[in-house]
Each structure stands twice: as structure tokens, then as C-alpha cells.
The first five atom37 places (N, CA, C, CB, O) and aatype in JSON, in Angstrom:
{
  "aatype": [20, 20, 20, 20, 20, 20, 20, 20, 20, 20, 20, 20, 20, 20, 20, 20, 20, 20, 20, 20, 20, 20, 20, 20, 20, 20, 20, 20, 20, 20, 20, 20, 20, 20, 20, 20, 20, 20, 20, 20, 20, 20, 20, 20, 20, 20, 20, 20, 20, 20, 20, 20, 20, 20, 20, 20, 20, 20, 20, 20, 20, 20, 20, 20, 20, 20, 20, 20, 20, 20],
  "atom_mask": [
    [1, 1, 1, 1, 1],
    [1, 1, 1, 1, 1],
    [1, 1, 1, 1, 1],
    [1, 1, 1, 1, 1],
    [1, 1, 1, 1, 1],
    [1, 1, 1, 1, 1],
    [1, 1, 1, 1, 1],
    [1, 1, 1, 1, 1],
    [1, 1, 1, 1, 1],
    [1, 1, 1, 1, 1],
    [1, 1, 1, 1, 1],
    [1, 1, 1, 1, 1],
    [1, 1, 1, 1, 1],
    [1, 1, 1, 1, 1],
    [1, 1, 1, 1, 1],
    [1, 1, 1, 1, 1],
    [1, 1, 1, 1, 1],
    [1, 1, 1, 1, 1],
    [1, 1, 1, 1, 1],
    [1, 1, 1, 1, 1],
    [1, 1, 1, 1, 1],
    [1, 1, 1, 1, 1],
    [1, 1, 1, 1, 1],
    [1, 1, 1, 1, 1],
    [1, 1, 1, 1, 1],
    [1, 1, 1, 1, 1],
    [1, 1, 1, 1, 1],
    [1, 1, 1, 1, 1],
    [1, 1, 1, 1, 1],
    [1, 1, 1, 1, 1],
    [1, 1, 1, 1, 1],
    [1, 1, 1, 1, 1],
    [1, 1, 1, 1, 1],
    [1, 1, 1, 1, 1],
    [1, 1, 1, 1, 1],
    [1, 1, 1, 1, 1],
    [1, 1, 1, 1, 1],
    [1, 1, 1, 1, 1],
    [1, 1, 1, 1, 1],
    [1, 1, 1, 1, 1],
    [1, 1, 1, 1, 1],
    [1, 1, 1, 1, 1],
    [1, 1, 1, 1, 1],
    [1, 1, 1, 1, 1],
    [1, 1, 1, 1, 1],
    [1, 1, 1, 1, 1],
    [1, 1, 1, 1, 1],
    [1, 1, 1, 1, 1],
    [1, 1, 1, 1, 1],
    [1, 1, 1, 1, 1],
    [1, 1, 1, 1, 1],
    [1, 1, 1, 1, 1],
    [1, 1, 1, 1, 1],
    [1, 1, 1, 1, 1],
    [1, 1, 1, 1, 1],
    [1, 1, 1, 1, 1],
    [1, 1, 1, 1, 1],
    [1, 1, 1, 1, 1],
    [1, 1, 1, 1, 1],
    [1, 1, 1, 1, 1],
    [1, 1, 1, 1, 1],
    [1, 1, 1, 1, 1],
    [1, 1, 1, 1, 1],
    [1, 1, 1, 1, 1],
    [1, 1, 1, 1, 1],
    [1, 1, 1, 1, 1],
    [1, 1, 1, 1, 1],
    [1, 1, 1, 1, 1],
    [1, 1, 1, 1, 1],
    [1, 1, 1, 1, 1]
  ],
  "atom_positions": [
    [[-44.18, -44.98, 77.74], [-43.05, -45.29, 76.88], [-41.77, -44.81, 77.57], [-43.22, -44.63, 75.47], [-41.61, -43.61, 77.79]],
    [[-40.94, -45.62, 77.87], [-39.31, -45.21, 78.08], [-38.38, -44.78, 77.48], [-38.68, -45.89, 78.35], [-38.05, -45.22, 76.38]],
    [[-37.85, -43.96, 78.01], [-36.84, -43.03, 76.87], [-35.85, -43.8, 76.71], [-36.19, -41.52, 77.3], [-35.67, -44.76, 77.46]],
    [[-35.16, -43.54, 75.83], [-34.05, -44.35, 75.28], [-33.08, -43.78, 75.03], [-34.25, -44.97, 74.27], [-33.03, -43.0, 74.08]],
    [[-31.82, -44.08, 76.03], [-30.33, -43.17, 76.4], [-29.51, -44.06, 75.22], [-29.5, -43.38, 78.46], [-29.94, -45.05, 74.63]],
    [[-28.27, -43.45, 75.06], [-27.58, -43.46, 74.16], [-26.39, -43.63, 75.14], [-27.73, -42.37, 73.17], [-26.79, -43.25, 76.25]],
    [[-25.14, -44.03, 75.2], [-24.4, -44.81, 75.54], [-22.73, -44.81, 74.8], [-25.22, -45.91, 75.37], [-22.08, -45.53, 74.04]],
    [[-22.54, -43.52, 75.54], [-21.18, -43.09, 74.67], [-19.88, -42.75, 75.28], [-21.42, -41.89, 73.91], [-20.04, -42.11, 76.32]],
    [[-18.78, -42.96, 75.0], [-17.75, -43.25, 75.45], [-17.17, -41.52, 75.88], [-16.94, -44.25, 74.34], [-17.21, -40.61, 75.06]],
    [[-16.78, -41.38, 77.0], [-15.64, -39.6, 76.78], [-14.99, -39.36, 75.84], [-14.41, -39.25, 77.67], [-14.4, -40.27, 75.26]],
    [[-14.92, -38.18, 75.46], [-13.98, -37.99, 74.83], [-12.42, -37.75, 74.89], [-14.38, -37.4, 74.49], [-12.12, -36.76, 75.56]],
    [[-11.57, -38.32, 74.45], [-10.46, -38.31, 74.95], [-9.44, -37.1, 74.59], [-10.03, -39.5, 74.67], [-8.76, -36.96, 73.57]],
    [[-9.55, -36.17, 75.86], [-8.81, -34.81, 75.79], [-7.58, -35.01, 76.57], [-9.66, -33.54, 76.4], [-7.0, -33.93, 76.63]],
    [[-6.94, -35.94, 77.19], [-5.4, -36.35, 77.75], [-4.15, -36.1, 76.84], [-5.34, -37.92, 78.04], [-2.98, -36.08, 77.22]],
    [[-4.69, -35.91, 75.38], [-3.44, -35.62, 74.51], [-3.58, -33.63, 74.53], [-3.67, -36.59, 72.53], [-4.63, -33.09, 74.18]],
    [[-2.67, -33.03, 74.87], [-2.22, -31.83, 75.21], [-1.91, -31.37, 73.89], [-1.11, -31.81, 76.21], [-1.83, -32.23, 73.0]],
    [[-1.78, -30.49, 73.69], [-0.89, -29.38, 72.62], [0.7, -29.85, 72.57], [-0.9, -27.53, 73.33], [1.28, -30.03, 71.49]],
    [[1.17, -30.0, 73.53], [2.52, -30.41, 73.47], [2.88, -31.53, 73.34], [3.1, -30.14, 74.29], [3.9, -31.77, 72.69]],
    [[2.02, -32.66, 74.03], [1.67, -34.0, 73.01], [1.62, -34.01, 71.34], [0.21, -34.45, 73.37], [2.55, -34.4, 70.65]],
    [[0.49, -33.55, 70.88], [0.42, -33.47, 70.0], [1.43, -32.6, 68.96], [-0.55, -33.33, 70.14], [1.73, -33.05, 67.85]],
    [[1.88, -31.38, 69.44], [3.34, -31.07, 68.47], [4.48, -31.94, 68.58], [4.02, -29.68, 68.82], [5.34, -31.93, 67.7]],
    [[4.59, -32.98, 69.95], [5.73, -33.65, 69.94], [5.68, -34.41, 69.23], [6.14, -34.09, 70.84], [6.84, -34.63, 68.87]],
    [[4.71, -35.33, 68.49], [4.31, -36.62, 67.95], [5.07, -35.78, 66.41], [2.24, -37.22, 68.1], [6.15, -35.93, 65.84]],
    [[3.86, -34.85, 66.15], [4.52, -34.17, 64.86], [5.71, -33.55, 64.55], [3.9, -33.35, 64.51], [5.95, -33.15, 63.41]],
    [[6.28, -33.46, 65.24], [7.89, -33.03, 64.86], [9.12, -34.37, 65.0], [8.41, -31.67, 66.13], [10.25, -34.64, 64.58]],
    [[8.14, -34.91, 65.79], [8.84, -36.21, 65.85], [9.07, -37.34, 64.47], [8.04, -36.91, 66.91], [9.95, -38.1, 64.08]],
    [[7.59, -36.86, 64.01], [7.46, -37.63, 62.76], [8.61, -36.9, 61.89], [5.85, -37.56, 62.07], [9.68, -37.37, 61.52]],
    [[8.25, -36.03, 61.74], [8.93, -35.07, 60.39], [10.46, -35.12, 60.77], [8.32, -33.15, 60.29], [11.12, -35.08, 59.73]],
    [[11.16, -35.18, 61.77], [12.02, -35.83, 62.2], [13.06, -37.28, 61.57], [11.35, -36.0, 63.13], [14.08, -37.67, 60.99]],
    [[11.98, -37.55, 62.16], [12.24, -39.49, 61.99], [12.04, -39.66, 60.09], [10.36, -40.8, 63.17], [12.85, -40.39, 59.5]],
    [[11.14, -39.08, 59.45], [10.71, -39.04, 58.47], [11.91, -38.21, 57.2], [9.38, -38.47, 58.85], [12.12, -38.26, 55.99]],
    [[12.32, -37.65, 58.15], [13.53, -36.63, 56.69], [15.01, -37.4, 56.45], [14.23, -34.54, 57.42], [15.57, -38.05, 57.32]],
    [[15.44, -37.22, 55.31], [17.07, -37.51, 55.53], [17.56, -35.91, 55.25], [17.89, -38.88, 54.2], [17.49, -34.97, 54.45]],
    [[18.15, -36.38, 56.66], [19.46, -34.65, 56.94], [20.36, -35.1, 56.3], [20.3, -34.06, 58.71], [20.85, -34.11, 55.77]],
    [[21.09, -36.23, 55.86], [22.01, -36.3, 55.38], [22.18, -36.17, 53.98], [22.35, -37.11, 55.79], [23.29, -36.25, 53.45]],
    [[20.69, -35.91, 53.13], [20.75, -35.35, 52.0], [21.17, -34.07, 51.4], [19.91, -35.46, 51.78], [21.04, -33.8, 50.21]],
    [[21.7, -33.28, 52.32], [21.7, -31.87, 51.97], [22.39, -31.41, 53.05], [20.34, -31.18, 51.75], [22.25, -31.8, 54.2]],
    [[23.4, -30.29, 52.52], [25.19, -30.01, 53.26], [24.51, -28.72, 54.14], [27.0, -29.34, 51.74], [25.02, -28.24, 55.15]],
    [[23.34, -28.29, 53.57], [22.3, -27.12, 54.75], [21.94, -27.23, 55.62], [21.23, -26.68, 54.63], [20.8, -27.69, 55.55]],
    [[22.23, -27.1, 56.5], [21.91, -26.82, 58.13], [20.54, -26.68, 58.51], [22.53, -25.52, 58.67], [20.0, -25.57, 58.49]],
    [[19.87, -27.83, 58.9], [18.59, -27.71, 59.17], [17.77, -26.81, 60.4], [18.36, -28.92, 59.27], [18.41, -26.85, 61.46]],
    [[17.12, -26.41, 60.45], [17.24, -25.28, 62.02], [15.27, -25.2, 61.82], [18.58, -22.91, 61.71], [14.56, -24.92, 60.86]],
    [[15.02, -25.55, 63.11], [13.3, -25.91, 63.18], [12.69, -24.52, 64.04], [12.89, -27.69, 64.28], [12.92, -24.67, 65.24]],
    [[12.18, -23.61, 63.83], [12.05, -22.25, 63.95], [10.56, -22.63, 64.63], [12.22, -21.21, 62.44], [9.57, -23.18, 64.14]],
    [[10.8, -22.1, 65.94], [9.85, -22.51, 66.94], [8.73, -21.39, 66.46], [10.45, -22.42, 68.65], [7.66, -21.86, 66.04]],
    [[8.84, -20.41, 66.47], [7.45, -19.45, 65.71], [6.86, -19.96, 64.87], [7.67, -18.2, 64.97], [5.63, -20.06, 64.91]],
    [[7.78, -20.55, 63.65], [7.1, -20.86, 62.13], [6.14, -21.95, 62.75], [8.31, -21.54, 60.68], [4.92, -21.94, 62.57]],
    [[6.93, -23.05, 63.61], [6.68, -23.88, 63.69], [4.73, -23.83, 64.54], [8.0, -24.42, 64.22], [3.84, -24.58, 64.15]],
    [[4.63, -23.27, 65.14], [3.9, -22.83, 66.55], [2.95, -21.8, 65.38], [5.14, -21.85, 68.18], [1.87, -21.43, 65.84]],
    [[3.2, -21.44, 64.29], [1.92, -21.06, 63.48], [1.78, -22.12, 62.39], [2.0, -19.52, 62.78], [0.72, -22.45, 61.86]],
    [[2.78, -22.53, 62.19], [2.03, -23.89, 61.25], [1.05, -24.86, 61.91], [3.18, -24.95, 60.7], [0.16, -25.47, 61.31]],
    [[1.3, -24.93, 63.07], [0.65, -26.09, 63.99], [-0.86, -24.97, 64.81], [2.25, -26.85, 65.53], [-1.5, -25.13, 65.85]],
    [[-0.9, -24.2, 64.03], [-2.0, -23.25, 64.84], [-2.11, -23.22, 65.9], [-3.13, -23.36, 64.68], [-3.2, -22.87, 66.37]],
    [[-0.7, -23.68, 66.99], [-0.94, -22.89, 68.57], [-0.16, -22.4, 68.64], [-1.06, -23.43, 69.85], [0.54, -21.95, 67.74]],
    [[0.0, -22.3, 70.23], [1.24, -21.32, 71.03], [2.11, -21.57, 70.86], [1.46, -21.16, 72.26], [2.15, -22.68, 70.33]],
    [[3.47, -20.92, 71.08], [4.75, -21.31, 71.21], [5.01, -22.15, 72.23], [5.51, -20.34, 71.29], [5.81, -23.04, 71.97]],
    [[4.56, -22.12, 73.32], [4.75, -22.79, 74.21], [5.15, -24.42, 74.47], [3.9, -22.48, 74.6], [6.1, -24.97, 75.03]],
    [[4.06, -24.88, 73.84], [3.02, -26.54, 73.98], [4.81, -26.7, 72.76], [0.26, -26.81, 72.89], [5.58, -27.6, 73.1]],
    [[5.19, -25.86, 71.61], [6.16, -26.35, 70.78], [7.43, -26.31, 71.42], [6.19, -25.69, 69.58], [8.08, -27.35, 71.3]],
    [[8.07, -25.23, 72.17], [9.08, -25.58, 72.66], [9.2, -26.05, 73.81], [9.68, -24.88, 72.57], [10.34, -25.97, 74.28]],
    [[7.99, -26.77, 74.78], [8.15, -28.18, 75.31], [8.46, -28.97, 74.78], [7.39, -28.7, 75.73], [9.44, -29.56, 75.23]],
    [[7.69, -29.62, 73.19], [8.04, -30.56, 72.74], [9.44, -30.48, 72.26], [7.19, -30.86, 71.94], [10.17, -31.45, 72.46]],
    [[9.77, -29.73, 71.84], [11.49, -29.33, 71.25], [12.37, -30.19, 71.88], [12.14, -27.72, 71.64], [13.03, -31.16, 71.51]],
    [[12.17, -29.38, 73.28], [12.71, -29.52, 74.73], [13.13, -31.28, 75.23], [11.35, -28.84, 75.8], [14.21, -31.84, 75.4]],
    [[11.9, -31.7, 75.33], [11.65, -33.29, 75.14], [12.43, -33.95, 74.31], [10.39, -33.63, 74.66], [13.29, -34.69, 74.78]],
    [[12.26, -33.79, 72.82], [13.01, -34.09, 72.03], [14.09, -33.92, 72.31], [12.83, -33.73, 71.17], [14.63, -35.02, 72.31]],
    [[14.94, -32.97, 72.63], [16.41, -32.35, 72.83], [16.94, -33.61, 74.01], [16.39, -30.37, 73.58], [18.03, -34.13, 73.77]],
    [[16.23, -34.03, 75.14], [16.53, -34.93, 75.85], [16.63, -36.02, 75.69], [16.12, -34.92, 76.48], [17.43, -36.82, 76.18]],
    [[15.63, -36.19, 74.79], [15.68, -37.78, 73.6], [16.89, -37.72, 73.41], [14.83, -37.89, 71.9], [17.45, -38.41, 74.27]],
    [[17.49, -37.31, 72.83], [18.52, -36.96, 71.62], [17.91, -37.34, 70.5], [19.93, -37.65, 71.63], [18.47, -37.19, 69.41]]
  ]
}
């Protein structure tokens, strides 16, 4: 009797930490109106970097990125 392999694709680990916080701040971003409110919005790279359960790092790359976007 021949064994019978299974036939499965990699898994795709190319999206980074800093990928992935950029997408999400990007959203929440794109997603808010600043112009609702005369308060000064200010995105706190710590808070941010424990809400997202990693490093600071991978977040203020993405920041960074963003900042070049405009």
C-alpha cells in the first residue's frame, strides 16, 4: 500500500511586524475624521506597540513610512 502525501501550500511569513502595524494604522488613519474634533490627535508609539502586542520598533517604522506618505 502507498502512502498518501498531502499537498500544501507555505505559509506565508513575508508580511513583517512593520507590515502589519503599517496596514493598521493606516486603516485607523484613513478610517477617522480629524476634522471632527478641535483636539489634537497624537498616536503614542508605546500605547500603540502594546496594543498591537509587539515592539516598538516594527511601529515606529511604520510611523516613519507613513510620515513619508504624507
Amino acid at each position: 500500500m502507498s502512502e498518501v502525501r498531502l499537498v500544501v501550500a507555505p505559509i506565508d511569513n513575508r508580511e513583517t511586524f512593520k507590515d502589519k502595524a503599517y496596514t493598521a494604522l493606516r486603516h485607523v488613519i484613513e478610517s477617522s475624521d480629524i476634522y471632527r474634533t478641535r483636539t489634537e490627535i497624537r498616536l503614542d508609539e508605546r500605547q500603540l506597540a502594546q496594543d498591537f502586542g509587539i515592539s516598538r520598533t516594527p511601529v515606529r517604522e511604520a510611523m516613519a513610512q507613513l510620515e513619508r506618505e504624507g
